[in-house]
Each structure stands twice: as C-alpha cells, then as structure tokens.
N, C-alpha and C positions, 0 to 999 in steps of 0.2 A: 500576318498583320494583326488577326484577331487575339492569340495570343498573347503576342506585345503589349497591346492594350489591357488585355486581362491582368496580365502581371504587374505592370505600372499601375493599374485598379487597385490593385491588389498591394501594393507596396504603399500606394499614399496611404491609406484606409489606415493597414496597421502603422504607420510611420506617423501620420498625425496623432495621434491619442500617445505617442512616445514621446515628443517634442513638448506640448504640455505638461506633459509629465515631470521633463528635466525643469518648469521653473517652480513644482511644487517642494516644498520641505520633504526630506525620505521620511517611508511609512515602514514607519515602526510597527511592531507587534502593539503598543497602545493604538496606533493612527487605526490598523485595522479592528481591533475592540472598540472604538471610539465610530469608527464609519459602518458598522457591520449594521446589516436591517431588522436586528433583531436588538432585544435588552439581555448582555452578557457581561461578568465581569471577566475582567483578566487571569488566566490561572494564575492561582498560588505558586509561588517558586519556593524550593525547599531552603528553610534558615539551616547552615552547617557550621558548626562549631568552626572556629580556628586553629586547628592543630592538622599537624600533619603526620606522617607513617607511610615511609616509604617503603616498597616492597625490597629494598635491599636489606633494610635493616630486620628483614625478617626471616634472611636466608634464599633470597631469590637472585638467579643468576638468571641472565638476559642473551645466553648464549646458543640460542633455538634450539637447544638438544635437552636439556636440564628440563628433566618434567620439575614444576614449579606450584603445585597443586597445594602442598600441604606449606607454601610460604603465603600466599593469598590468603588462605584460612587463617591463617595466622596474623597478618596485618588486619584483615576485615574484623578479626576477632577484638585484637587489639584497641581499635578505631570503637566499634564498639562499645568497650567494657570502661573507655575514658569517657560516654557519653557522645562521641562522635565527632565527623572531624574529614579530613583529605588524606585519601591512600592513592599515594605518587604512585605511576609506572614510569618508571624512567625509560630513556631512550634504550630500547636494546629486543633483540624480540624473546620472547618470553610462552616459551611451552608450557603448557597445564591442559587439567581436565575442567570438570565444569566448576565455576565461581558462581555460590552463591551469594548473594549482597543481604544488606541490613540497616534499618533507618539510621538515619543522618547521618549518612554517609555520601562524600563525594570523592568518585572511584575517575582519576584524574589520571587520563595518557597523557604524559609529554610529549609532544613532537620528536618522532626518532620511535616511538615505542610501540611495539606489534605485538598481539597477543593471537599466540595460534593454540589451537586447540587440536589437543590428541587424536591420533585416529583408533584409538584403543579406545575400542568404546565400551567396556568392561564398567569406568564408571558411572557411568549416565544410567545412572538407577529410572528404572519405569514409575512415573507416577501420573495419577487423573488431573489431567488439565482440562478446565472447560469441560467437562463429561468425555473427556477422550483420553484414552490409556494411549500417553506419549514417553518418550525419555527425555532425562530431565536435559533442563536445555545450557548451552551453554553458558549463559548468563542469565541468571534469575533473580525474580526477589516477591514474596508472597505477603500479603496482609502489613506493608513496610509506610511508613512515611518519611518524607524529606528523604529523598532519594534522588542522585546524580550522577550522569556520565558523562564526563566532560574530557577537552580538549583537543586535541590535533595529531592522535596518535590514530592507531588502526588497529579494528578486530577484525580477525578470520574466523569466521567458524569452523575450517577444515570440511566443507559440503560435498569435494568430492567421495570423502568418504563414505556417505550414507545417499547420496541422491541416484534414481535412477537416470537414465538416458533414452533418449527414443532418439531411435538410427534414425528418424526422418527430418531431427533438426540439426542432423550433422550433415558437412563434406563426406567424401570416400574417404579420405583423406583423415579426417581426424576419428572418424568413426574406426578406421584399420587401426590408429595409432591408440584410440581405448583401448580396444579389445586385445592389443599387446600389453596392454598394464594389467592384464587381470579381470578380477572378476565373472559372472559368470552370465549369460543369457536364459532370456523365456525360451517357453518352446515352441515360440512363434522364429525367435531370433531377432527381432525389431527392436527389445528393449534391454539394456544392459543394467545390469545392477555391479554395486561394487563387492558383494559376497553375498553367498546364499542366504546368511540367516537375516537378509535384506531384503533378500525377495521373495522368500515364504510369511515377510512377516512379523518377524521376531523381534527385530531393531523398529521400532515407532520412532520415525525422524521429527528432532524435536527444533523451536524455533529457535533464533540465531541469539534475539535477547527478549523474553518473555516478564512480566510485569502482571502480578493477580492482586486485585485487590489493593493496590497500593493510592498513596495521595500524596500531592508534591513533588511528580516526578519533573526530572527537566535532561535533556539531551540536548549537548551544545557545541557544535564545534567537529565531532569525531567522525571517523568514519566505519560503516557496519558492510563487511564483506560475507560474499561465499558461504550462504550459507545452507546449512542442511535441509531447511524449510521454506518458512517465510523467514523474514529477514527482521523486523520488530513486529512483536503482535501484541502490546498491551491489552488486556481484559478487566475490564468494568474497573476502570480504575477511572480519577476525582483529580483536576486542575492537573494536568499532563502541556505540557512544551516542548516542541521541537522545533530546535533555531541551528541555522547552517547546520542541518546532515547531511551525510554522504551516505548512500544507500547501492551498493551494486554488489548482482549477482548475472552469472553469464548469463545468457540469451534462451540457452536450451536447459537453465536450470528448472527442473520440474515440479510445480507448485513453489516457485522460489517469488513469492510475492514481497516486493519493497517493504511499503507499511500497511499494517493490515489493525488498522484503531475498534476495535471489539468493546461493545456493551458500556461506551464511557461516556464521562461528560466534564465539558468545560475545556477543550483541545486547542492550541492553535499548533497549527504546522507553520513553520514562515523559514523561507527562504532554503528550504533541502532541495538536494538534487539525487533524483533515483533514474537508474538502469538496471534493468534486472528481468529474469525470464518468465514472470507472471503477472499479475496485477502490479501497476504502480503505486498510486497512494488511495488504497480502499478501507469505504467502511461497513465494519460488518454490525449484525446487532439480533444476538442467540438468548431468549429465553425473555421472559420479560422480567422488569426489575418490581422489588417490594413495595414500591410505592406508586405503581401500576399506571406513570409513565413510561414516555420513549426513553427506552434502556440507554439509545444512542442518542444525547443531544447537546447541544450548545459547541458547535467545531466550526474554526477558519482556518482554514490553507490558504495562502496566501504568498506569492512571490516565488511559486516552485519550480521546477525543471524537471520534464520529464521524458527518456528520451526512450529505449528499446523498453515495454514493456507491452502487456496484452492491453491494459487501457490507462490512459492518462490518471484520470480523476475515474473513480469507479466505486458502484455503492451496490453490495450484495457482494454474492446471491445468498445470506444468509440474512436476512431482516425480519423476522418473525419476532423479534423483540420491539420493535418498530426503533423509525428512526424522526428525529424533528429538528427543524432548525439549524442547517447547515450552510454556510457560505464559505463560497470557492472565487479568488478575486486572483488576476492579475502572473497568473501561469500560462506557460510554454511547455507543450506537446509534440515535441518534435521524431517523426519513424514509429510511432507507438501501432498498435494493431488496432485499436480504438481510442478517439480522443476522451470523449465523456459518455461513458461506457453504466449503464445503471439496470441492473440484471438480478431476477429472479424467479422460481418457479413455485407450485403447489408443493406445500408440504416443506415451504421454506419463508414464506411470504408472510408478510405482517404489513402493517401503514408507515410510507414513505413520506412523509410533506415537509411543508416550508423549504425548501432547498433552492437557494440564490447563488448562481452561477457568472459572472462578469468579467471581460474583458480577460477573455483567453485567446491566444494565438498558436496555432499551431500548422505544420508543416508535415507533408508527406504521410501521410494517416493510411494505413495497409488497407483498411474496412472503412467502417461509419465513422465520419467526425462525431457523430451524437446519434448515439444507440438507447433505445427505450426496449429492453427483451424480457417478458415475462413465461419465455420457455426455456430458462435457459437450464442446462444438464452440464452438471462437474463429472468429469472424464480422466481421474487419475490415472498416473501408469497402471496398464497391465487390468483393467477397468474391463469388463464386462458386462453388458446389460444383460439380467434377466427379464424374457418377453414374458415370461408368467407371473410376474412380482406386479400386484396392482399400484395403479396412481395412486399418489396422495390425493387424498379430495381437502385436506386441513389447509391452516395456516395460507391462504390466499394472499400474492403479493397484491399491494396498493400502492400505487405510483401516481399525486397527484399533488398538485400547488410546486411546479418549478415554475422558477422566474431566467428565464435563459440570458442572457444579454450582451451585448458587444463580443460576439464571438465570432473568430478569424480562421479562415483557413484555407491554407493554398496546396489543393491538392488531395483527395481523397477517391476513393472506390466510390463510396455512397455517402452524400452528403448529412440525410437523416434518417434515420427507421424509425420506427415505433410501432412496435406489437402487442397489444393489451389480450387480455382473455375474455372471452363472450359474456362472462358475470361478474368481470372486475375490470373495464378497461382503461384505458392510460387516460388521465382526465387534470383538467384543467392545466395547460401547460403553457407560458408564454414565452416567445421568442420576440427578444425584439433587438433589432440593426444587428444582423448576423448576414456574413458573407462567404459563399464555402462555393471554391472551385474542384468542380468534382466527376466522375463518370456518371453514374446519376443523382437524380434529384430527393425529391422527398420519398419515401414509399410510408403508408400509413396502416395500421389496420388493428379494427378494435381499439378507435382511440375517438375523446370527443371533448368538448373545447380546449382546442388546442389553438393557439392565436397567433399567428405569423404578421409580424408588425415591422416594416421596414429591411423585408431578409429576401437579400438577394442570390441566388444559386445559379452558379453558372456549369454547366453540365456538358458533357457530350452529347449524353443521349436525350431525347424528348419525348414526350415533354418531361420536364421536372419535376411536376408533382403528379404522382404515382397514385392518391388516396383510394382505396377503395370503399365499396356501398359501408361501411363497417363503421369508418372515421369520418367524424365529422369538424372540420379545418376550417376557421375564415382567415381570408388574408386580407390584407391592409396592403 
C-alpha cells in the first residue's frame, strides 16, 4: 500500500508541472535565452552563402565500399574557393577517411546518407589537441568560422575499430563473440583492444567530431554515432548550437562520452537526445582563458534526453579553467548511473559557481540522483595507479552557488551525496521542492550551507539524512 501511494506521489508531482506546461507557447531556444537567470545573448548562427556542391559531382559514390576521401576534399575545397556555400551528401552510405571542414560551410546529410569512416587508420595523422598528442579525428575543423552540420543523415565513426573493451561490461556471450573477431588482450585478459598498436599506445583514439577554436558553429538535425572517443568535444570555441541531436554510443564504449563542451562560451544545447557509454552531456573547462575569466561560461541545455550514460547532466572532472553561469532546464534522466553528477579532484579543480538547475525528472538512476564528488579519479582502460606518485596539492576544485530546483526522481540507490574536501568544502548550495525516491537518503560530508527547502525523500533506509559532524545542512 505504502508504495502505491509513493508512486501516485510521485506521478502527480511530475505530471502537474506537465499539464501547465501544455497551455504555455513551446520554448524555443529564444524562450530559454529569454527565461535564463543570468544576462546572455543568443549564440550567433553561422550566415552560409547559397550555393551548393554536391559530393557527387565531385566523384563520390555512395556504395559503402568506395573509399570517398579524396571526393570530400574536393567538394569542401570547392565550396571553399567560391567563398562558401552547402556540400550535399546525398542519400547513399559513403566510405572515407578523415574530413576535414572549412568556414562557411554548411556540410548538409540528406536523409538516406551515412558516412562511415575507414578502419584503416594509416590516415589519421597524429596531431596536439588541447595539449594531448591525439589522431586527427574524424570530422574536424580548427580556427574556422560559420560552420555547419546539418540534417537527418548519420555519421559513424567506425569506434569499434579503435576502442578498447572491458570483459566486465560484457555478457559471456558477446564477450566470446569479440574475441572471435580478433584483436588482441592485456595480460590481465580482462581488457580487449582491437590491435596491438592500440594497446601499447601508438593509435591515440581521436573524437568522433572535434571543433578548436571555431565561432558560429551550429549542429542541427543529424545524428553522431560509434564513436572512437567521445562523441563531440568542441574546445574554447564562441556562439556554439546544438538543436535536435542524436548522440549514441554503445553502453560499454570506453571513454565514449555523448558531449563533452570544453573551455567555451555562449552554448545552448536544446532538445538532443544522448545514449552512450560515458558521461552524457558534460562540461569540461582546462586551462584558463586570456582574459582571465571562466574559460567555461554562458551554457543552457535545455529540453534534453538522457538515457544509458554514467551521468545525466555532469560538470568535470576537468574545471581548473573555472566554470560560471550555467543553466540546465527542463530534462529527462532516464537508467543513467548518475542523474546530476558534478565531479572533481586536486590537481584538476578550479571555481565552479552560478550553476541553475530546474525542473528535471528522471527515472531509475543506478547511484546518486545528485552527486557532489571532489575525490573523484579517471580510471582509463588498462589504468594503473602508482602508490609512489604524490597528490596534487594544485588547482583545488570549488563547488559552490548551485540553485537546485524542481527536481524529480523515482527511484535511485542514493538520493544525494556530497563530499567536499577539508580546505575547500561543498558550500552554498540550495535545493528547493525536490522529491527523490530512493534506498537512501542524504549523506553529507565536508559541506556547509547547504539549504534544503521543501525536499522531500523517501527512502528505505533511515534515517534519510545521513550528514555528518563535517556538513553543515538547514532544512525547511
């Protein structure tokens, strides 16, 4: 009986704030620039000439086997040297190696059209990304403005070519049926790679579509598979859009993170939907910027879906550039491993604030619906800690000024953590009208005004709130 009640709790809660919803006008990418709690403009969308350049007319054929490498260069080149313009893919799937892009250009799938990428990785030339000797990735584009990827086709990056595997996120069953395809194992045997010069090393898996330095980017429409790495990782790139993406990578893809928005500003995400085997939609923020601001600021997500990944909405563990002014409205968190997941460690850490959270719902959450973790340790394949290599004592994460609110959840391990460190703890944090059914309650530690305003948690175990001598909690 006590359940039934829970769940009916738990159904009106989220179901009323939807029903108002349906007599509002739909929120557009302006409505959320317009409601956000901060002063932002709308990114810039890239202006593209009107011409077009199709990849057929450049000698591309769509017949999955035709490497297609040197017809892309050749239309991009094209599109290009007239000033700029739309390079069709037409419906058909379309092999090649890696595409590089170029301003003003709008690089347009049509429905029907799949771009797979080679498993010859001969030309994915090594170059320094972000200070990491990676290969170059399959779609790129460096110091570019007015830049586009549009439409309703699909890219693969070919990921099982370069990712490794860990036998523990497999069946028996598909794990026997890898290691029939090849490849080669550690010599633990736990972790499969798809060739040796993969797992000594040699091959740097690079991201699925990477962006340096660019301004006027927009992604519209398409969808980003399988990919070798993370899945999009723009860096320090100026007025960035993402509107309906499609973002999946299997389950057990390793470091295979959805979007991963690095050192930028002026972002909105609105309406993508990610699955994929690492972080869902995170932001990171390496190095600080020239003008000695947060590297990372002015970003709405808004209207997302998030379904198999390690955390729904997630910020780290790389913020030692600092991050400011982030709002996250109006998303679904559904099977994720963390709902709102925000993680960092010493020797990674920088100032985290302004960050407004609302009206999220989410279902089935493996761990914590809302995780606060400033120990937290990146554990790549094949990773070993050395116990002789000292701490960082640098770059201290700072997690403080979240605004939490109207947040839903039915069903988690642990409804909230929060773990600050002794000389930086988790500080000013408010929650208010949040309901999370869950095994347990709050646990706290090294944390202090932290304001619980109308948050209801309904628990197995008791009592619910956990805090220890450390954190300091009032509730309401």
């Amino acid at each position: 009986m006590k359940t039934s009640i829970t769940r009916l709790l738990l159904l009106y809660v989220v179901s009323w704030p939807l029903l108002l919803r349906a007599q509002e006008p739909e929120r557009t990418i302006s409505w959320y620039v317009q409601h956000a709690p901060f002063s932002m403009q709308a990114p810039g969308l890239p202006a593209i000439p009107n011409r077009n350049f199709s990849l057929q007319d450049y000698g591309g054929l769509g017949d999955g086997h035709t490497l297609n490498t040197g017809a892309f260069e050749k239309a991009i080149a094209a599109c290009s040297a007239a000033g700029g313009g739309r390079v069709t893919v037409p419906a058909g799937a379309w092999l090649t190696g890696p595409i590089e892009l170029k301003s003003n250009i709008d690089f347009h799938l049509e429905r029907g059209a799949l771009i797979l990428f080679t498993k010859d990785h001969t030309p994915y030339r090594i170059e320094n990304t972000s200070g990491r000797q990676l290969s170059v990735s399959p779609i790129s584009g460096h110091d570019l403005e007015n830049i586009a990827i549009t439409g309703e086709g699909v890219v693969d990056g070919g990921g099982e070519s370069w990712r490794p595997v860990k036998k523990e996120k497999m069946t028996a069953a598909q794990w026997k049926d890898l290691l029939a395809s090849g490849g080669v194992l550690n010599k633990e045997e736990n972790i499969w790679w798809p060739s040796r010069e993969a797992m000594e090393g040699k091959e740097n898996r690079p991201v699925l579509v990477q962006f340096n330095h660019c301004r006027r980017v927009l992604l519209q429409g398409i969808t980003l598979r399988n990919s070798p790495m993370y899945v999009f990782g723009p860096n320090r790139c100026q007025d960035l859009t993402m509107d309906h993406v499609t973002i999946f990578n299997e389950w057990w893809a390793q470091n295979g993170d959805g979007i991963d928005i690095s050192s930028s500003r002026n972002v909105v995400i609105y309406r993508c939907t990610v699955s994929t085997g690492d972080d869902g939609i995170c932001m990171k923020s390496g190095g600080m910027s020239a003008d000695g601001q947060a590297a990372l600021q002015n970003v709405i997500i808004a209207g997302c879906n998030v379904y198999h990944a390690h955390g729904g909405f997630v910020i780290g563990s790389n913020t030692d550039g600092r991050m400011h002014r982030i709002f996250v409205k109006d998303c679904n968190f559904i099977g994720t491993d963390v709902g709102l997941r925000f993680k960092s460690n010493m020797g990674r850490g920088g100032l985290v604030d302004s960050i407004f959270i609302q009206d999220i719902y989410m279902r089935d959450i493996v761990r914590e619906a809302v995780l606060f973790d400033t120990y937290y340790e990146n554990m790549p394949a094949g990773y070993v800690k050395d116990p002789n290599k000292p701490a960082p004592t640098d770059k201290t994460p700072e997690f403080r000024d979240f605004y939490i609110s109207r947040i839903y959840c039915n069903g988690a391990h642990t409804a909230i953590s929060i773990t600050g460190l002794p000389q930086m703890p988790v500080s000013r944090v408010w929650f208010d009208t949040v309901l999370i059914s869950s095994g347990k309650g709050l646990l706290a530690s090294q944390a202090k005004d932290i304001d619980l305003h109308d948050v209801k948690l309904i628990t197995k175990e008791s009592p619910a709130y956990q805090p220890d001598n450390t954190a300091h909690i009032t509730i309401h």
